[in-house]
N, C-alpha and C positions, 0 to 999 in steps of 0.2 A: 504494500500500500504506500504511494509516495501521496504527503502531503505539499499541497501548492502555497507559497507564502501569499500570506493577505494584507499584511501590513508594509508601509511601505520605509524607506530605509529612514528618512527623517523621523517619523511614525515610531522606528525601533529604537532611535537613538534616544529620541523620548522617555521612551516606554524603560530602557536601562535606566537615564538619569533619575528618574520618577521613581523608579521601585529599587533602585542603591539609598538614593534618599530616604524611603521611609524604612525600608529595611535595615539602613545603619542607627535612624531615630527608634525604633525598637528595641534592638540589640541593645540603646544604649540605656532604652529604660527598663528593657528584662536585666538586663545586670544587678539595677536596685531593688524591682519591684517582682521576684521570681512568681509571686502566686498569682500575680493576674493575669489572667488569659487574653484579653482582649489585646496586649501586645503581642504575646505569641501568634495570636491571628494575622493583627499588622505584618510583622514579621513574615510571615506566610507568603500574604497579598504580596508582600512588597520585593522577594522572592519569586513570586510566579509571574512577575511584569518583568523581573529583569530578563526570565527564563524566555517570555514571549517577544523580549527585547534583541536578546540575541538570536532565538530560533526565527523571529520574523512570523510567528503563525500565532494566531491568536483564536479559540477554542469560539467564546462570543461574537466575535465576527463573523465568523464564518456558518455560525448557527443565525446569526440575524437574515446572511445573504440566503444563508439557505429556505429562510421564511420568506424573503420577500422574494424569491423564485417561484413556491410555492404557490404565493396567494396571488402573486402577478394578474390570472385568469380571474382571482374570486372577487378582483376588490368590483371591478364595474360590479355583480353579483352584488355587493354587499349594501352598496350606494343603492343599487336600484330597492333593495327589500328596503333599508332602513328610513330615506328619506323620501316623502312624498311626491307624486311627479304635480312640477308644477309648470305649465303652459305658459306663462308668462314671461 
């Protein structure tokens, strides 16, 4: 299975400085504060942006494209059921 990148290379350099940034602002406060969880989350997040920063493919993206491929056909469909036709 080869995955296609989806992001693009300014997009990744980003996506690195962004998630070293929060992930070294974690790191620095699980050091002090070991029991709370909601930094090792940070941590986590900020970790898996550097990971999509350098692999260049990003998991959400590519499920968004994949929605809007999908519904591409349904949306005129959805428009005509929801809103009233109106003549005017």
């Amino acid at each position: 299975m080869k995955v296609k990148t989806n992001v693009g290379m300014v997009n990744g350099l980003v996506r690195i400085t962004a998630g070293l940034a929060v992930l070294s602002w974690a790191t620095a406060k699980l050091s002090r504060h070991e029991d709370e969880g909601c930094y090792l989350l940070a941590a986590v997040l900020g970790a898996m942006k550097v990971g999509e920063g350098i692999v260049r493919y990003c998991p959400l993206t590519d499920l968004m494209d994949g929605m809007k491929e999908n519904n591409k056909n349904t949306d005129t469909q959805l428009t005509d059921e929801f809103l009233p036709y109106n003549p005017s």
